[in-house]
SELUM-671841 format. One record per residue (C-alpha): residue number from 1; x, y, z. Coordinates in pm, 1 decimal, always signed. Layout:
<recs>
REC   k       c1       c2       c3
REC NUM        X        Y        Z
...
</recs>
This chain:
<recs>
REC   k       c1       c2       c3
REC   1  -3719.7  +2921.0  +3172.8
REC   2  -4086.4  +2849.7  +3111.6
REC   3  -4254.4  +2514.4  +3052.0
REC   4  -4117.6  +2285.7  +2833.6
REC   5  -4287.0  +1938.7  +2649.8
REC   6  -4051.3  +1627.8  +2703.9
REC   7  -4003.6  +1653.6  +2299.1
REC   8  -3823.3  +1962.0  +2351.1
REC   9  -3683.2  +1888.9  +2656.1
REC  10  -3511.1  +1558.6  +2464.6
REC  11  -3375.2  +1765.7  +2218.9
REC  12  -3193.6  +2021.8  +2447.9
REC  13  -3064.1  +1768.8  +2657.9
REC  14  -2932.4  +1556.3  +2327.0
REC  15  -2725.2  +1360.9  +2298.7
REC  16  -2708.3  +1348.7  +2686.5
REC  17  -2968.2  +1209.5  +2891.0
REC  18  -3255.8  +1471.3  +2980.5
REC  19  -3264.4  +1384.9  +3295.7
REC  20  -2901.5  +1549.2  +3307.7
REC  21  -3094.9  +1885.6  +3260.7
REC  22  -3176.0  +1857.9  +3654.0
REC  23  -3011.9  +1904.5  +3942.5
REC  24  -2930.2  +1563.3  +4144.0
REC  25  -3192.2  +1461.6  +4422.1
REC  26  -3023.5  +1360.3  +4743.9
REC  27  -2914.6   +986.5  +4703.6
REC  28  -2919.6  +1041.0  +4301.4
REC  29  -2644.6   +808.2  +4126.5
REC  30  -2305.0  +1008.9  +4101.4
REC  31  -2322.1  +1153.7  +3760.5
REC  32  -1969.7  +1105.1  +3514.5
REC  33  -1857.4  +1176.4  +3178.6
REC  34  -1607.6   +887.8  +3015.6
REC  35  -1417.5  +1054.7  +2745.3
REC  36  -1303.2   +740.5  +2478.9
REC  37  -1498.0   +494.9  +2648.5
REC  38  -1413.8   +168.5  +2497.5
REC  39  -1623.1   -128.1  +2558.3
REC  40  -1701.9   -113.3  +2928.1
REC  41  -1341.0   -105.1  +3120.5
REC  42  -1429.5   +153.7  +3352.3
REC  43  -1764.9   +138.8  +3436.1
REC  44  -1688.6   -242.6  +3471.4
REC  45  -1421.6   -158.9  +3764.4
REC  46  -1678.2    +99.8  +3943.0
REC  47  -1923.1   -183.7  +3974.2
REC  48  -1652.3   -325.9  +4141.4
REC  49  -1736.6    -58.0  +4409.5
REC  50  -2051.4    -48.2  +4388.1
REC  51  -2222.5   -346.9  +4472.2
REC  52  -2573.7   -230.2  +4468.3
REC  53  -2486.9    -93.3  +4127.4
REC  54  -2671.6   +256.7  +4194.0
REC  55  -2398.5   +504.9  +4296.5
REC  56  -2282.3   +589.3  +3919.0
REC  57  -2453.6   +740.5  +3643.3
REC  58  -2191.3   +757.9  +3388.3
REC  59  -2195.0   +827.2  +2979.8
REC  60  -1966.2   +706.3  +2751.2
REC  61  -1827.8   +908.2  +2469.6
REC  62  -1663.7   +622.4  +2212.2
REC  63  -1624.2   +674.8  +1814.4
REC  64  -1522.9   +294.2  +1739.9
REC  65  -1891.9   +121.5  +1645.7
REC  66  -1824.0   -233.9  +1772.9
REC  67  -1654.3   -122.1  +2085.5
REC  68  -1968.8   +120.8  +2194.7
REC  69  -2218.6   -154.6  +2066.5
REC  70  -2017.2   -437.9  +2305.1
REC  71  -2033.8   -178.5  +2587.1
REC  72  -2433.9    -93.8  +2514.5
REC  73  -2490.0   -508.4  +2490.6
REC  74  -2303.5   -502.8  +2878.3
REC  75  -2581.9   -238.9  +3002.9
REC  76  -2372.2    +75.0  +2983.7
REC  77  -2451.9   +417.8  +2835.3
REC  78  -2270.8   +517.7  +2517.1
REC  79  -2255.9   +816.5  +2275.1
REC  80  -2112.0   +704.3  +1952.8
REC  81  -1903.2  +1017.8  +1810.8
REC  82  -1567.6  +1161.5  +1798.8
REC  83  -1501.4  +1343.2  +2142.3
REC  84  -1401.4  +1665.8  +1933.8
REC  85  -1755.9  +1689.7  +1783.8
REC  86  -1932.6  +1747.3  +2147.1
REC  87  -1948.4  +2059.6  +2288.9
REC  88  -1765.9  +2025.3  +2680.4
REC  89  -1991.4  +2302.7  +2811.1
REC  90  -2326.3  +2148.4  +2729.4
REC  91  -2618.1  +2237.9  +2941.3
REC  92  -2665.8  +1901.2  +3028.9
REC  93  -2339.7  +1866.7  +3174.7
REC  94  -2367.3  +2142.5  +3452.8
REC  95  -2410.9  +1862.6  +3746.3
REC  96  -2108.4  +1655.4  +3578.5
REC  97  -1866.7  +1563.6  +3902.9
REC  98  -1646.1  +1288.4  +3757.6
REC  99  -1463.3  +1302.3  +3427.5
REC 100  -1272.9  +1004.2  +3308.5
REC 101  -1026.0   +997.9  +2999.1
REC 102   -865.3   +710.4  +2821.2
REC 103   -721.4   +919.7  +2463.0
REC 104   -549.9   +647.0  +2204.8
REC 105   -224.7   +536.2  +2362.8
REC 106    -75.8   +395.4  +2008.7
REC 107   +133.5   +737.2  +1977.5
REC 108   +283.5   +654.3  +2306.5
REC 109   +306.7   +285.0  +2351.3
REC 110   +647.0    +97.6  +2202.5
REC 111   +374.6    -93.0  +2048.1
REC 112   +353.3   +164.8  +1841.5
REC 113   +545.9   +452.3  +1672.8
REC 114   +583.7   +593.8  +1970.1
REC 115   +541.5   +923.0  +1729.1
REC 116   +412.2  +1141.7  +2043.0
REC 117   +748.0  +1139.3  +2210.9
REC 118   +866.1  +1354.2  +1915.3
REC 119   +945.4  +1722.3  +2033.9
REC 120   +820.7  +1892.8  +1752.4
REC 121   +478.6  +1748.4  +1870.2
REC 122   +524.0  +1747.8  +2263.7
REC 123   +600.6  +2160.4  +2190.0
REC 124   +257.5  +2156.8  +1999.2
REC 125   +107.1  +1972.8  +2232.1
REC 126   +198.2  +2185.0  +2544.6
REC 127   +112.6  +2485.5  +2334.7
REC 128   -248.8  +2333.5  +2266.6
REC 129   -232.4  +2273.1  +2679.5
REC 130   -237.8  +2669.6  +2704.2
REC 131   -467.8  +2741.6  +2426.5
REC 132   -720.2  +2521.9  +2628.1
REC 133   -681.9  +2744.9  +2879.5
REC 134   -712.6  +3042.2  +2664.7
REC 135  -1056.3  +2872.6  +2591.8
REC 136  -1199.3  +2808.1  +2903.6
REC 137  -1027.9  +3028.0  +3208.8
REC 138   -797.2  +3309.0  +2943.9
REC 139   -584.0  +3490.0  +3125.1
REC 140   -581.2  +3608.4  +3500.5
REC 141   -604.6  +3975.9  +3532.1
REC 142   -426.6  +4115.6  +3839.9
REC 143   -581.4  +4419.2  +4019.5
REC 144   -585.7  +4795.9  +3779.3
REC 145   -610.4  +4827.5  +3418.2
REC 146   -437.8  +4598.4  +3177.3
REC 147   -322.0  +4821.8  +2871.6
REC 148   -587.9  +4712.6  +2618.0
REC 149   -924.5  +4820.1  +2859.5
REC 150  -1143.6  +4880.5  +2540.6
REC 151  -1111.0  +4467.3  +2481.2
REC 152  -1078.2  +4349.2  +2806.0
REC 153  -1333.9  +4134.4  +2948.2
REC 154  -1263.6  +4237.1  +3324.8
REC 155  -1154.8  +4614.5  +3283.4
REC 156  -1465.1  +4704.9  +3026.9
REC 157  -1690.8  +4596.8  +3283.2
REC 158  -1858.4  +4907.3  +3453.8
REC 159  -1907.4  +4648.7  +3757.9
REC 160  -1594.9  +4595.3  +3802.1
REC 161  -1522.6  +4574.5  +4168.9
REC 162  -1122.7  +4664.4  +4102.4
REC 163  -1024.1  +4287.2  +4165.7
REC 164   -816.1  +4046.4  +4019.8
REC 165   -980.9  +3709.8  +3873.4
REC 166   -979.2  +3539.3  +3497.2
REC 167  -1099.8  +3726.6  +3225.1
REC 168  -1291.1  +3419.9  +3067.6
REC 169  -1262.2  +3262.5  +2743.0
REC 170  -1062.0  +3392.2  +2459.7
REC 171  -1116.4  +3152.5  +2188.3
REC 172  -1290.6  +2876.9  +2111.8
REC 173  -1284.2  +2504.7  +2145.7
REC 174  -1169.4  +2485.9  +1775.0
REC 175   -933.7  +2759.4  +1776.7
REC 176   -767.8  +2529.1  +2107.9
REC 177   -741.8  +2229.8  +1882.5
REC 178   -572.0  +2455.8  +1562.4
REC 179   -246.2  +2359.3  +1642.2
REC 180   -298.7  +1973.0  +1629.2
REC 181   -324.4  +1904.0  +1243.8
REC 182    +44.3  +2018.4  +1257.5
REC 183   +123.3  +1723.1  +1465.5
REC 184   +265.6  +1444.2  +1268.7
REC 185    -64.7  +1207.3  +1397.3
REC 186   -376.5  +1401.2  +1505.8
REC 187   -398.8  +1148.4  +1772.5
REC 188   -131.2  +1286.4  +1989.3
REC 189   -381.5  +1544.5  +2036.8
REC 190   -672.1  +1386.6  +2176.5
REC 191   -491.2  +1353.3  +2501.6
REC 192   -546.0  +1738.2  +2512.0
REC 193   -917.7  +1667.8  +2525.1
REC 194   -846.6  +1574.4  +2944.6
REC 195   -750.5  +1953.4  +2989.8
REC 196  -1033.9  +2074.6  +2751.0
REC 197  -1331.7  +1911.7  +2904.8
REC 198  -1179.0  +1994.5  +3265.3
REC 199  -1134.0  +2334.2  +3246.2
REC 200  -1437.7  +2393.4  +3038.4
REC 201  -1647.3  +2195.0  +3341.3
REC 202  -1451.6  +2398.1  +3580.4
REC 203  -1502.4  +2722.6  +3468.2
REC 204  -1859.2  +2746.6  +3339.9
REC 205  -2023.2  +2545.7  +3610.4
REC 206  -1764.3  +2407.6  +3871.7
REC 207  -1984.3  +2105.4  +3981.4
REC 208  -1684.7  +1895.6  +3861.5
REC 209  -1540.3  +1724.3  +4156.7
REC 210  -1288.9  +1482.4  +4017.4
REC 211  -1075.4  +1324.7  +3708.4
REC 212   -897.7   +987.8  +3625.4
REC 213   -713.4   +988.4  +3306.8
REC 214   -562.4   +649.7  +3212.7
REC 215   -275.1   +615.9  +2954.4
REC 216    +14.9   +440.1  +2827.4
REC 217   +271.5   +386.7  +3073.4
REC 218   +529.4   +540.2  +2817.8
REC 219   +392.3   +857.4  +2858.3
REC 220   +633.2  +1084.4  +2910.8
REC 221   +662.6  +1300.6  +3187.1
REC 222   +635.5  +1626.2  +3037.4
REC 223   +285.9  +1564.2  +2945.8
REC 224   +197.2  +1424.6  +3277.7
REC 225   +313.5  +1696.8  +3469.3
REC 226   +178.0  +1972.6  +3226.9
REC 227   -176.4  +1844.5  +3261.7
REC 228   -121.8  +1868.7  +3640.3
REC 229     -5.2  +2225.1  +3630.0
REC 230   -321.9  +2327.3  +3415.3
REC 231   -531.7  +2216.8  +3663.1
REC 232   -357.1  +2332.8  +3964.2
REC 233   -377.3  +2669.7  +3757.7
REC 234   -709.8  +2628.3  +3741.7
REC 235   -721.3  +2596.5  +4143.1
REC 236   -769.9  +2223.9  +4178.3
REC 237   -650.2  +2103.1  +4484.7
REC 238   -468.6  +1860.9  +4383.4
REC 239   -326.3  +1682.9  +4040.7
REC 240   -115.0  +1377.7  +4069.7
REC 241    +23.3  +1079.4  +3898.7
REC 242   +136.4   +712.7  +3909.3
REC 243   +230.2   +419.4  +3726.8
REC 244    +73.5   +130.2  +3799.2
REC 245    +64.7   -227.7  +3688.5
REC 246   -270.6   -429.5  +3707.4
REC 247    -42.7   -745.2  +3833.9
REC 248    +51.7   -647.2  +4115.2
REC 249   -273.3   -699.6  +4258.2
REC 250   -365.8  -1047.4  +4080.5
REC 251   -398.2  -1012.7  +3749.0
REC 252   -266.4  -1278.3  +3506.5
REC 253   -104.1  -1044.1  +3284.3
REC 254    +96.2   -741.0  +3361.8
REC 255    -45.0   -413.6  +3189.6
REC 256   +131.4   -108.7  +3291.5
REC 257    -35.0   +196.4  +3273.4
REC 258    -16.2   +619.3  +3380.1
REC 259   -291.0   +717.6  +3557.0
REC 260   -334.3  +1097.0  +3669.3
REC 261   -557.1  +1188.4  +3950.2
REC 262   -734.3  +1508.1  +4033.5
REC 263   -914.5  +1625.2  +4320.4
REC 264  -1118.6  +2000.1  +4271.3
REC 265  -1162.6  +2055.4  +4674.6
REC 266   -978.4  +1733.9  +4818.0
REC 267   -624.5  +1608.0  +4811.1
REC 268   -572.6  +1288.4  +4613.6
REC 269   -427.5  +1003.3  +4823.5
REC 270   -202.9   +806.0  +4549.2
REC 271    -29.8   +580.1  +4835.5
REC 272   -450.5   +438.5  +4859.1
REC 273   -418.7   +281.0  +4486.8
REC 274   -136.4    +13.2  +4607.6
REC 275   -212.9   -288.8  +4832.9
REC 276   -160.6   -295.8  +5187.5
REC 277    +23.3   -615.7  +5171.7
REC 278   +212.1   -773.5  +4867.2
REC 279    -51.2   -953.6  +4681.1
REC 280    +98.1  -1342.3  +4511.2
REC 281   +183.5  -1352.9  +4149.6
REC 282    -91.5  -1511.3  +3951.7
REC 283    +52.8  -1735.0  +3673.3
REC 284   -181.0  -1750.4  +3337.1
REC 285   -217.9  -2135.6  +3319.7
REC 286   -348.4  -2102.4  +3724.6
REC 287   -542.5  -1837.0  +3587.6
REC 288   -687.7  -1991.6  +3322.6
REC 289   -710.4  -2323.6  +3429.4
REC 290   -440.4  -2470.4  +3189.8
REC 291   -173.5  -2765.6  +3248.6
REC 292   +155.0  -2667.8  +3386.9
REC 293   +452.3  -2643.5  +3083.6
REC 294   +234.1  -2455.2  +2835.8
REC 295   +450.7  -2211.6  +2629.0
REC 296   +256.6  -2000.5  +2463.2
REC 297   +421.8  -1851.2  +2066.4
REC 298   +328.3  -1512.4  +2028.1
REC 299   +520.9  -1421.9  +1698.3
REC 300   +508.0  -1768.4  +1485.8
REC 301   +816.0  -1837.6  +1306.7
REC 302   +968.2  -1492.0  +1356.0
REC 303  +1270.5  -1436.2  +1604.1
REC 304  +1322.0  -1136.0  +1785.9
REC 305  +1548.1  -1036.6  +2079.4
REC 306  +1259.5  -1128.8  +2310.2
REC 307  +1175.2  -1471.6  +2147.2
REC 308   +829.7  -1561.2  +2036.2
REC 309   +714.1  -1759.9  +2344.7
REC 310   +674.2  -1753.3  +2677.2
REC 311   +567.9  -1953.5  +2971.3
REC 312   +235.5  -1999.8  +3066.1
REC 313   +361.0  -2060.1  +3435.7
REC 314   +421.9  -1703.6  +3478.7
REC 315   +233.8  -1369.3  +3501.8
REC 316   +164.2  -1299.5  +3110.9
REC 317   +339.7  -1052.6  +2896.1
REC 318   +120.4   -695.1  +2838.5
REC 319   -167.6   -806.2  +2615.1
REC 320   -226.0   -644.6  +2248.7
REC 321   -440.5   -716.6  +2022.7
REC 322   -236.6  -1012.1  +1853.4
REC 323   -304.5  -1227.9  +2171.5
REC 324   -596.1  -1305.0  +1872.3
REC 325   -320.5  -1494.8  +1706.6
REC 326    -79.6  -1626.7  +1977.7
REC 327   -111.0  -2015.1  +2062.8
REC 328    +30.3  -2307.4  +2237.0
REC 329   +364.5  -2375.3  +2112.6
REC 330   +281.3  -2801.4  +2124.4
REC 331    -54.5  -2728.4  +1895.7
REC 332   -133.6  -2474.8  +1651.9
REC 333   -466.1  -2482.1  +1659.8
REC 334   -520.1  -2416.3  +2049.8
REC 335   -546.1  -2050.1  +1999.9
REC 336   -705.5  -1831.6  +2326.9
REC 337  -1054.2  -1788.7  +2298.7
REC 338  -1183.4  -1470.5  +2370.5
REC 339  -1304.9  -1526.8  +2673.1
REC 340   -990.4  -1632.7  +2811.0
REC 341   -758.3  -1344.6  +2643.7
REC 342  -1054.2  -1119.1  +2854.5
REC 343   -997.5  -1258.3  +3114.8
REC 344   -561.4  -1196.4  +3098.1
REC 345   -721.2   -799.7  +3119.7
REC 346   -959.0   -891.3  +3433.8
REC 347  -1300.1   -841.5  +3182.1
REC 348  -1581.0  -1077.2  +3284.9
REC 349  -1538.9  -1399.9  +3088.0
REC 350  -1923.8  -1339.2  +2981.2
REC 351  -1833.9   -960.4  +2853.0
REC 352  -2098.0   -949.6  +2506.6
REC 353  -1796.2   -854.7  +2251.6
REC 354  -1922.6   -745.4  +1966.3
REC 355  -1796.2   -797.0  +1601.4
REC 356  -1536.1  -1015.3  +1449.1
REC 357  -1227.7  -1207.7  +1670.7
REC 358   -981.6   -928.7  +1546.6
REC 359  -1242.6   -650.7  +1641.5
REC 360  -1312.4   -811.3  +1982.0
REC 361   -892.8   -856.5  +2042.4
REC 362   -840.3   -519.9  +1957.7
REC 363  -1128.8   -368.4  +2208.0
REC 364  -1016.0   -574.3  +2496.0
REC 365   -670.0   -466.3  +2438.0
REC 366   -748.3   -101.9  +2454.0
REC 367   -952.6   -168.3  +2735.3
REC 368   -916.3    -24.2  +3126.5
REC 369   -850.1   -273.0  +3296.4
REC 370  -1135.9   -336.3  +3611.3
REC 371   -930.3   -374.5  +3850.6
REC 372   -694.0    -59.4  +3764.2
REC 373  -1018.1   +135.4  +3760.8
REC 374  -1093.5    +20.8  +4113.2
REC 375   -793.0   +100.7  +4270.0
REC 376   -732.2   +469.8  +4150.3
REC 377  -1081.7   +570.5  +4159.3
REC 378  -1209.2   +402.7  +4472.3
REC 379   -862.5   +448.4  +4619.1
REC 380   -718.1   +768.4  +4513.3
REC 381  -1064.2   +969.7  +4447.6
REC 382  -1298.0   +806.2  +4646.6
REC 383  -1174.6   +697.2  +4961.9
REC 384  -1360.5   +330.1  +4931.0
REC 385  -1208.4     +9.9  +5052.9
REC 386  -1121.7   -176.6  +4690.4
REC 387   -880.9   -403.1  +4827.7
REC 388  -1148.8   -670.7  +4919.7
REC 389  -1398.5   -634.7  +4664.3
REC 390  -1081.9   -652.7  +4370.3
REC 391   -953.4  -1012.9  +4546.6
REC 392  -1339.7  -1106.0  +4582.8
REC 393  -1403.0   -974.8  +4185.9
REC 394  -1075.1  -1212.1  +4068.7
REC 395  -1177.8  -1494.1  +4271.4
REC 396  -1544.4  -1531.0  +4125.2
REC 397  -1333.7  -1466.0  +3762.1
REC 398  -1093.3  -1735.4  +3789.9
REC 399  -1361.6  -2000.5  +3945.1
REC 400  -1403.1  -2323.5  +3788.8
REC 401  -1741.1  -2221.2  +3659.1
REC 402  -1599.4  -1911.7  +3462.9
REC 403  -1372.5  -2113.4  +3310.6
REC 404  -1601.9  -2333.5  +3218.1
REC 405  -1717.1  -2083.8  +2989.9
REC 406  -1382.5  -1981.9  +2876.0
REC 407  -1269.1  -2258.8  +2741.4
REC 408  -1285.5  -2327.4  +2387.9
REC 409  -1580.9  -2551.9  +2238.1
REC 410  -1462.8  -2902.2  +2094.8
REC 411  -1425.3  -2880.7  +1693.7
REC 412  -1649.3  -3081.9  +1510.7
REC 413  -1316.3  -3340.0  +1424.0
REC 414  -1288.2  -3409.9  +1785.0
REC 415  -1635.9  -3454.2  +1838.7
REC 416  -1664.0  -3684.6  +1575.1
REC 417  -1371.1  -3872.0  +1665.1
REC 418  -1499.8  -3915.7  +2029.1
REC 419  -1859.3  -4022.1  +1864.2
REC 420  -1697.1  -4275.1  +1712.9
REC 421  -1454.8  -4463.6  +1996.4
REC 422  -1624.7  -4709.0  +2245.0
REC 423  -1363.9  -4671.7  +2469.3
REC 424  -1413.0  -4344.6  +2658.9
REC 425  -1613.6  -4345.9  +3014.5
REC 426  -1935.1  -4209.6  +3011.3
REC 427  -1927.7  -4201.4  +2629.4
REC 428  -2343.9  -4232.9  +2578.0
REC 429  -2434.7  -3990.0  +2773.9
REC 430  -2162.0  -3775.1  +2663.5
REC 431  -2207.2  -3819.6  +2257.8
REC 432  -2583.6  -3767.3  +2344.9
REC 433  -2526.7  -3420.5  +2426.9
REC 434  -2307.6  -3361.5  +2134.3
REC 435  -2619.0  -3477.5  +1872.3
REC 436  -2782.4  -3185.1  +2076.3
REC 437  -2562.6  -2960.7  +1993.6
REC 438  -2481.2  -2839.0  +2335.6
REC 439  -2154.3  -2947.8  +2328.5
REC 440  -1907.4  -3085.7  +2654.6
REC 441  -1961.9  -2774.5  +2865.8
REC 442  -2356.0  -2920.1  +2930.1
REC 443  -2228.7  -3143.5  +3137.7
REC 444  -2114.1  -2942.3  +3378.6
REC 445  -2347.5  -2812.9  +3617.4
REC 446  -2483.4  -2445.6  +3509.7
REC 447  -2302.2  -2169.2  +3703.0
REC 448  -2526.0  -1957.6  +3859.4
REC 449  -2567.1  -1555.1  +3692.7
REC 450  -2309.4  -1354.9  +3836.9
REC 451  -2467.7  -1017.2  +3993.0
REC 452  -2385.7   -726.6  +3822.9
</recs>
């Protein structure tokens, strides 16, 4: 190709790293592409795996500006942009072999309007599944002429060794997407970006080795099993899903979610995502270090068929982003902190949020949860022992010294009140620190940084 300065060499590669221009040296991190990134949920749950913290190389693709900045703050890599605006056959993306995709999941979820599960848009969005084909693989042309040889890519070719094989692309990327402004919410669509930026990977370079798609747990089967059949088209190996629910391996809260798995040359193994022995419940007040009896109101006032609290002595509801709301039912103004609603989703309690308490609620709530992310991808994909590494990752979450740091700081009432009784132990040394401003947690003794 000719030399090149780094300037230039920057600016073909953007927005991708330029080192992504070159092929992988032997022991090079495992390069992957995380389609609607989020603030850190996945690459969080590979470091799980990887305890030397070398074996990934991964890129985030996220459009939402706190959510990429909280994930940046955490060390990760993230290109802020709508997914739709990159092109999936970038040079840079030739030695690509994982591909991970976590599309909106408010058009699915009962949280929402559930406005995907409409068949006027499932039919437009299995028709957009075929134009991304159309884009990437078009049509397989058996052996002989087809009866248009003039415009065929195959039978106008004076090589043409007589064989059957695809003819290549048809259309393009945007001519895939035409159908999805006809959808009754354009985000229904995005979940057609997993069989874009597969195929596309597939067919141009075929480096890609492997995809993980997370999603609501409502979504319906259709749409599961139509991805799978576009890739098995597309002679993957093998294209499977599961629903899974993040406690049945220890987390605090349950959070039920579809993931699909895809091997390009292996076979999946979906029975290596669940636990070789039932793992315990874990309640949220043992999880969070909380009194027994807490009831925790997640609605106020309002009455619904479900009632507005629950108890804190159990595994925790699915968390939204109105946990930044919910509180004890016997005080009002014991809300979570955000600390410990991360930790209900298994993020690190010291997880650099970014933006306001509603921002930071809503990003952990769309989050992948860690753990999840260990268990299919190590599991499934990856054939790596998670089971230990997941109980070790909870245990060091739910020590005494991470919730130290999760629990909320005392208000400036309390601390005045306690400044001014004689009557509690310790009190000097205590009210000392509070004319500081360091507050009751610098007492305790620092925890020591948690590796990576």
């Amino acid at each position: 190709m000719g030399p090149w300065t780094h300037d230039e060499l920057v600016a073909l590669a953007h927005p991708w790293p330029v080192t992504w221009l070159f092929p992988p040296k032997p022991g090079d991190p495992q390069r992957i592409v995380n389609l609607f990134a989020g603030a850190g949920g996945w690459e969080t749950g590979l470091r799980i795996l990887d305890e030397g913290g070398s074996a990934f190389d991964i890129v985030g693709v996220e459009l939402a500006w706190d959510a990429a900045a909280t994930a940046v703050a955490a060390g990760h890599q993230r290109i802020v942009c709508d997914v739709r605006s990159l092109d999936p056959v970038h040079p840079a993306l030739r030695y690509v072999e994982g591909l991970m995709v976590s599309a909106p999941c408010q058009v699915w979820s009962p949280a929402g309007k559930r406005e995907g599960h409409q068949h006027n848009n499932l039919d437009l969005l299995m028709d957009t599944f075929d134009l991304a084909c159309e884009a990437t693989f078009g049509h397989y042309h058996d052996s002989g002429e087809c009866g248009d040889p003039d415009s065929c890519g195959i039978c106008s070719d004076p090589d043409w060794d007589q064989y059957g094989g695809f003819t290549g692309p048809l259309i393009s990327f945007e001519e895939a997407r035409s159908l999805i402004p006809q959808m009754s919410d354009d985000r229904i669509g995005l979940i057609a970006e997993t069989v874009i930026w597969s195929l596309a990977l597939t067919a141009r370079y075929d480096n890609l080795r492997w995809l993980a798609m997370e999603q609501s747990a409502a979504l319906p089967e259709r749409v599961l099993e139509e991805i799978a059949i576009e890739l098995q088209c597309a002679d993957w190996c093998s294209a499977q899903y599961e629903r899974l629910d993040a406690a049945d391996v220890g987390v605090a809260a349950h959070r039920r979610r579809a993931y699909l798995v895809a091997g390009r040359h292996h076979f999946v193994n979906l029975a290596a995502m669940n636990p070789s022995e039932p793992v315990p419940p874990r309640t949220l007040a043992g999880a969070l270090g909380w009194p027994e009896g807490v009831r925790v109101n997640t609605r106020g006032n309002r009455k619904t068929s479900g009632g507005n609290e629950f108890s804190a002595d159990r595994t925790a509801p699915g968390t939204t982003s109105k946990i930044r709301g919910w509180y004890w039912a016997s005080d009002k103004d014991r809300k979570y902190t955000v600390p410990e609603a991360a930790i209900t989703v298994a993020m690190p309690v010291d997880h650099p949020w970014t933006g306001s308490r509603s921002s930071a609620c809503q990003q952990l709530a769309d989050v992948a949860c860690p753990t999840e992310v260990a268990r299919v991808v190590g599991g499934a994909i990856l054939n790596k022992k998670w089971e230990e590494k997941v109980a070790a990752y909870l245990a060091d979450l739910h020590s005494p010294s991470s919730l130290a740091k999760a629990a909320p700081a005392p208000s400036p009432r309390a601390a005045a009140a306690a400044a001014a009784s004689d009557m509690l132990p310790g009190l000097a040394d205590w009210t000392g620190l509070v004319a500081q401003g360091t507050g009751v947690a610098a007492a305790r003794p620092t925890p020591a940084k948690r590796s990576p």
